[in-house]
TORKOL-4160 file (C-alpha; in steps of 0.2 Angstrom, whole numbers, padded with zeros to 4 digits, m for minus):
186
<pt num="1" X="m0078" Y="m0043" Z="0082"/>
<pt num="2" X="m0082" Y="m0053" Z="0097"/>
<pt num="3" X="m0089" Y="m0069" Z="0094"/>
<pt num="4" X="m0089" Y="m0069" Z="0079"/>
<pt num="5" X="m0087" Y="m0087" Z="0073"/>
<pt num="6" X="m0086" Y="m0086" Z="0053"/>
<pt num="7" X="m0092" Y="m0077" Z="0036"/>
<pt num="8" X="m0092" Y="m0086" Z="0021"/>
<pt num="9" X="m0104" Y="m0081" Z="0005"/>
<pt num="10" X="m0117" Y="m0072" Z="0014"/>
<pt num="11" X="m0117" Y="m0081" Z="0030"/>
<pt num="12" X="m0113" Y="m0074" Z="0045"/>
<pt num="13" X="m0111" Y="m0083" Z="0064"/>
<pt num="14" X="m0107" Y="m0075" Z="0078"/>
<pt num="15" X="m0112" Y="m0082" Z="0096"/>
<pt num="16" X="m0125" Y="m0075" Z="0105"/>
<pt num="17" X="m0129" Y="m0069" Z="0121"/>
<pt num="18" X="m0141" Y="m0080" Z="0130"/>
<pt num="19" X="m0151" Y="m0079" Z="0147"/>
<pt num="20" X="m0146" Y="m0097" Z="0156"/>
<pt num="21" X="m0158" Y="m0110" Z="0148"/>
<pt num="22" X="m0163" Y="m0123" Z="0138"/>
<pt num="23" X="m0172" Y="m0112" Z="0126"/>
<pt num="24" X="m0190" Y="m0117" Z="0116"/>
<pt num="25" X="m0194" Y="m0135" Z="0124"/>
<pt num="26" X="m0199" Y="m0143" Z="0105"/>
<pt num="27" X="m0215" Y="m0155" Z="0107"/>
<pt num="28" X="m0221" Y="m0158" Z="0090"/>
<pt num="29" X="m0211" Y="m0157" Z="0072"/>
<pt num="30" X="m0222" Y="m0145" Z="0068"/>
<pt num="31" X="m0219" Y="m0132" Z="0083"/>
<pt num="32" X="m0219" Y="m0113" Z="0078"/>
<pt num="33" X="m0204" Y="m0111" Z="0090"/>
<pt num="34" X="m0191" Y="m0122" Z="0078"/>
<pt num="35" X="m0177" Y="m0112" Z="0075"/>
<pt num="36" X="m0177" Y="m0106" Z="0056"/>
<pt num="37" X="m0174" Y="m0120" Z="0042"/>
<pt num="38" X="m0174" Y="m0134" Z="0057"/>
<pt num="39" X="m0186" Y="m0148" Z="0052"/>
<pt num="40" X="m0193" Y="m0162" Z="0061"/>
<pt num="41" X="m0202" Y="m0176" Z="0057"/>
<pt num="42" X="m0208" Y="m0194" Z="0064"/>
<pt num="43" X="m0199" Y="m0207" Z="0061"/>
<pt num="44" X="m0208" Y="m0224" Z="0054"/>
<pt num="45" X="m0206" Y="m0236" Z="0070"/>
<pt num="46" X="m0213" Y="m0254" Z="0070"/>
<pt num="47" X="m0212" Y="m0263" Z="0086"/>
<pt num="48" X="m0217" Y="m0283" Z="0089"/>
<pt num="49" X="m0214" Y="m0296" Z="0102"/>
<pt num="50" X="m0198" Y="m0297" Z="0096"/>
<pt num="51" X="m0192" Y="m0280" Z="0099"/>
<pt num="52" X="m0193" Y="m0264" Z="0084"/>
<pt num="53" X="m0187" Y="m0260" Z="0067"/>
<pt num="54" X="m0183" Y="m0241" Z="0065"/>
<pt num="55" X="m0184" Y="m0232" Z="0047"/>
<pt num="56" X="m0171" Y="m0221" Z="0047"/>
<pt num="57" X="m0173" Y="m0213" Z="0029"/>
<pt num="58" X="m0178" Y="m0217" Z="0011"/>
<pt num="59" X="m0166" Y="m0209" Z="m0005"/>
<pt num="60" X="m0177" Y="m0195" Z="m0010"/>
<pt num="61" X="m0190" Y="m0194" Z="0003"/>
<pt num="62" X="m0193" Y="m0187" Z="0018"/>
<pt num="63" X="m0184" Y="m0173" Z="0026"/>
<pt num="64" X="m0164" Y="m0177" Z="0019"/>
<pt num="65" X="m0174" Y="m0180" Z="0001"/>
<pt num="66" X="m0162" Y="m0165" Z="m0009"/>
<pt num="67" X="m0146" Y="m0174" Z="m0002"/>
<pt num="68" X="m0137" Y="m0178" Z="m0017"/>
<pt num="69" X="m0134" Y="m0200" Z="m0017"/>
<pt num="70" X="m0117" Y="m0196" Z="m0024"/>
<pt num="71" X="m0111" Y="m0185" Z="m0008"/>
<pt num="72" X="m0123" Y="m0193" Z="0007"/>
<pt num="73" X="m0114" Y="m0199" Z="0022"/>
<pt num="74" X="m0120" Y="m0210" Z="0036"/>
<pt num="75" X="m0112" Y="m0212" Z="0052"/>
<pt num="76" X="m0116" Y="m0216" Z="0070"/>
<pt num="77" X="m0107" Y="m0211" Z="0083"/>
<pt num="78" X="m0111" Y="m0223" Z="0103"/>
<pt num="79" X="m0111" Y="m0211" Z="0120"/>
<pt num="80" X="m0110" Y="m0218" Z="0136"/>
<pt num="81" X="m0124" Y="m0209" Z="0149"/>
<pt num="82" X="m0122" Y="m0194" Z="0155"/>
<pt num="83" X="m0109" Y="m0189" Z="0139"/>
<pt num="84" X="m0112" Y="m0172" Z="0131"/>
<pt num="85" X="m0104" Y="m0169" Z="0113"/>
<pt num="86" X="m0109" Y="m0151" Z="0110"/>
<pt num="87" X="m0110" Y="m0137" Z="0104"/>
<pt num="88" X="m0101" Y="m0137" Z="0083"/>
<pt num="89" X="m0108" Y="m0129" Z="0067"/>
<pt num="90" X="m0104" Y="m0130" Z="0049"/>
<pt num="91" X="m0103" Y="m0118" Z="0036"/>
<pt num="92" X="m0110" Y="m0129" Z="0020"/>
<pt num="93" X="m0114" Y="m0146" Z="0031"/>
<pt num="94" X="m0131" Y="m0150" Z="0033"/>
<pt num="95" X="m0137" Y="m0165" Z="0047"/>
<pt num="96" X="m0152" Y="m0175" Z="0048"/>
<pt num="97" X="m0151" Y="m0185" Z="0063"/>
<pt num="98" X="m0160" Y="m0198" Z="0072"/>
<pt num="99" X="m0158" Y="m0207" Z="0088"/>
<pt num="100" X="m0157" Y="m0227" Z="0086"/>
<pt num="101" X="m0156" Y="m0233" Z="0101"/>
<pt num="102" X="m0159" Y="m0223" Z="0120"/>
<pt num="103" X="m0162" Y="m0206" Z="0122"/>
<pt num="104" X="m0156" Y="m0187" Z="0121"/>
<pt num="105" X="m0157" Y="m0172" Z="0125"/>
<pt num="106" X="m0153" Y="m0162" Z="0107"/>
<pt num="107" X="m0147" Y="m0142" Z="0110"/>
<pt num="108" X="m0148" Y="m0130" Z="0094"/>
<pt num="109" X="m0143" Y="m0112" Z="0094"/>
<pt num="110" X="m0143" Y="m0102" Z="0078"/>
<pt num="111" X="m0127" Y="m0095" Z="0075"/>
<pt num="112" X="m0133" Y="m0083" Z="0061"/>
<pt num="113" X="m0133" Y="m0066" Z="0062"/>
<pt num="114" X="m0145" Y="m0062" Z="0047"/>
<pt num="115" X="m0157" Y="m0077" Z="0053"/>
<pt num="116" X="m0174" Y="m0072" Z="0060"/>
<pt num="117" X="m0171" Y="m0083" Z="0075"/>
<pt num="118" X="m0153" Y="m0078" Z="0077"/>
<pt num="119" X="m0150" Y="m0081" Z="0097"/>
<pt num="120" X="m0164" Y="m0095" Z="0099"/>
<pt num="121" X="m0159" Y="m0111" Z="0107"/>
<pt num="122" X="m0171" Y="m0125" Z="0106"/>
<pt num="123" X="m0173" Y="m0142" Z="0116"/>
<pt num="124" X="m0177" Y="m0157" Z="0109"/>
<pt num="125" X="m0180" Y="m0174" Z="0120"/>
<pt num="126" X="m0179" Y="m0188" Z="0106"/>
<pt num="127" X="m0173" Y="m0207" Z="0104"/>
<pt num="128" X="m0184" Y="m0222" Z="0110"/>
<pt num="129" X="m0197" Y="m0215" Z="0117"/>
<pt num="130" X="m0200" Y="m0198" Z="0104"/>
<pt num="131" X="m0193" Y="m0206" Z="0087"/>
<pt num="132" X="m0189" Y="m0190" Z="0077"/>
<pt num="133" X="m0180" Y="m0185" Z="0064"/>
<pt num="134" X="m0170" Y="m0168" Z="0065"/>
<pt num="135" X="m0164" Y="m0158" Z="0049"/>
<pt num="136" X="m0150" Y="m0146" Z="0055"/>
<pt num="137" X="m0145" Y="m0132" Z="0041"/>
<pt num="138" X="m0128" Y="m0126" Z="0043"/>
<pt num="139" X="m0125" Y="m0111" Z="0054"/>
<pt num="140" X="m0137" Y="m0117" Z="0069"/>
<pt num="141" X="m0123" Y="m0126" Z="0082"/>
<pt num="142" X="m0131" Y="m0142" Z="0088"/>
<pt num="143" X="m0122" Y="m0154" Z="0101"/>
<pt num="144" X="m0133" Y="m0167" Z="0113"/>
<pt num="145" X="m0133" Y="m0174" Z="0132"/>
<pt num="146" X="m0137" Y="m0192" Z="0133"/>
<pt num="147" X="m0152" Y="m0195" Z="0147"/>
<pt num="148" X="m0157" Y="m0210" Z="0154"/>
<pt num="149" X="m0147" Y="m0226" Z="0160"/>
<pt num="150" X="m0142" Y="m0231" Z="0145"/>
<pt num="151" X="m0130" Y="m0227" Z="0130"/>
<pt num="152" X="m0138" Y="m0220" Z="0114"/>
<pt num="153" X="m0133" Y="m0221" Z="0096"/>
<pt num="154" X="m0134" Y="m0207" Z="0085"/>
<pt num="155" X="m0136" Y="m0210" Z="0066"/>
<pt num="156" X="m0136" Y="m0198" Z="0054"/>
<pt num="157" X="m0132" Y="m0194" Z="0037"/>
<pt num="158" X="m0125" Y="m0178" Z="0029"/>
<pt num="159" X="m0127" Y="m0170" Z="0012"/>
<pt num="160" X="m0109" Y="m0170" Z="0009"/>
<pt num="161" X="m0093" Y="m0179" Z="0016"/>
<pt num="162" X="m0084" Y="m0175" Z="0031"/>
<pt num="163" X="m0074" Y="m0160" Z="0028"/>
<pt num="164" X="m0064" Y="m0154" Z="0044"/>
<pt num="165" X="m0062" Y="m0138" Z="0035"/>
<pt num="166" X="m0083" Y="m0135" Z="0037"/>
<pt num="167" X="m0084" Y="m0138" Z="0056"/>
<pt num="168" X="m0082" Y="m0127" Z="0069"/>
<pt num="169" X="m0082" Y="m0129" Z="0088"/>
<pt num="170" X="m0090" Y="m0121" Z="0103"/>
<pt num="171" X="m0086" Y="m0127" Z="0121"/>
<pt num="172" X="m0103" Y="m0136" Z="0127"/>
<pt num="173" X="m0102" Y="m0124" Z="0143"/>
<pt num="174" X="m0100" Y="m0108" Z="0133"/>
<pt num="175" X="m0101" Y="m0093" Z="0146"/>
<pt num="176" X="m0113" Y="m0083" Z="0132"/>
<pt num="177" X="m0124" Y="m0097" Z="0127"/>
<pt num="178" X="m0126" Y="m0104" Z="0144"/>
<pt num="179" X="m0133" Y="m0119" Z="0139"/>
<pt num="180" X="m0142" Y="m0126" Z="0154"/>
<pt num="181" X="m0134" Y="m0145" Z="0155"/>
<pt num="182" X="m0143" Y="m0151" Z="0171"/>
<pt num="183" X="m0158" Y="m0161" Z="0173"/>
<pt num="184" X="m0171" Y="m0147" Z="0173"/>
<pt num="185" X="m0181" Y="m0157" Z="0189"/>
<pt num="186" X="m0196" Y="m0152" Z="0182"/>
């Protein structure tokens, strides 16, 4: 079957074919264009004179509240501007990142056949200026560009612990995707 990616207990990814694009532009976490089981939500920012404190998540609130204590992991990864880490999916793995420092451009694409918005790409703009959290369900691949002149740092937590087995990859310039990588000049 082409592009198909995986199938494991009743989920199903293939890669879509998409018109070049960025996909939905997400403005507010509570956009009707998220792609399905995708969750955004605000992040509790507090700057002062002396510069910001950033609230990246409680145990048991919040959008990464049902990740079990026992299994969570938290890991930041730092990218120099310019750098693009995309596109990988996991079969189990569930993400909630969050942009501590900088910005980036985020790119989902739902990878699952059975999911009402199976095909969608979205685009989200977060880090300093936008802090947002994003919840990303396994099946939808999700990579980012780092924007700006600075590098950002990505922290996130997991619901369960690295498993290389889980993760699959998906060149960032993947001729069916067509992921649009350039500055939009908008």
């Amino acid at each position: 079957m082409t592009g198909m990616l995986a199938q494991f207990e009743g989920l199903s990814l293939r890669v879509p074919q998409c018109d070049k694009g960025i996909g939905s532009v997400i403005l507010s976490p509570d956009s009707t264009n998220l792609i399905e089981g995708v969750r955004v939500q605000l992040l509790a920012l507090w700057p002062d004179d002396r510069g910001y404190f950033l609230e990246l998540q409680r145990g048991g609130q919040g959008i990464a509240a049902a990740f079990p204590p026992e299994t969570t992991q938290t890991s930041a990864a730092l990218t120099y501007p310019g750098g693009i880490k995309a596109f990988h999916y996991h079969l189990h793995q569930t993400d909630c990142w969050a942009v501590a420092l900088g910005m980036m451009q985020v790119a989902l694409v739902d990878l699952r056949e059975h999911s009402r918005t199976y095909g969608n790409r979205n685009t989200l703009y977060v880090g300093a200026l936008r802090p947002w959290q994003i919840l990303i369900p396994p099946g939808v691949g999700h990579g980012y560009k780092v924007i700006g002149e600075q590098a950002a740092m990505l922290v996130y937590l997991t619901d369960r612990f690295y498993d290389p087995k889980d993760e699959g990859r998906i060149p960032f310039n993947d001729s069916r995707i067509q992921y649009d990588w350039e500055t939009q000049h908008k």
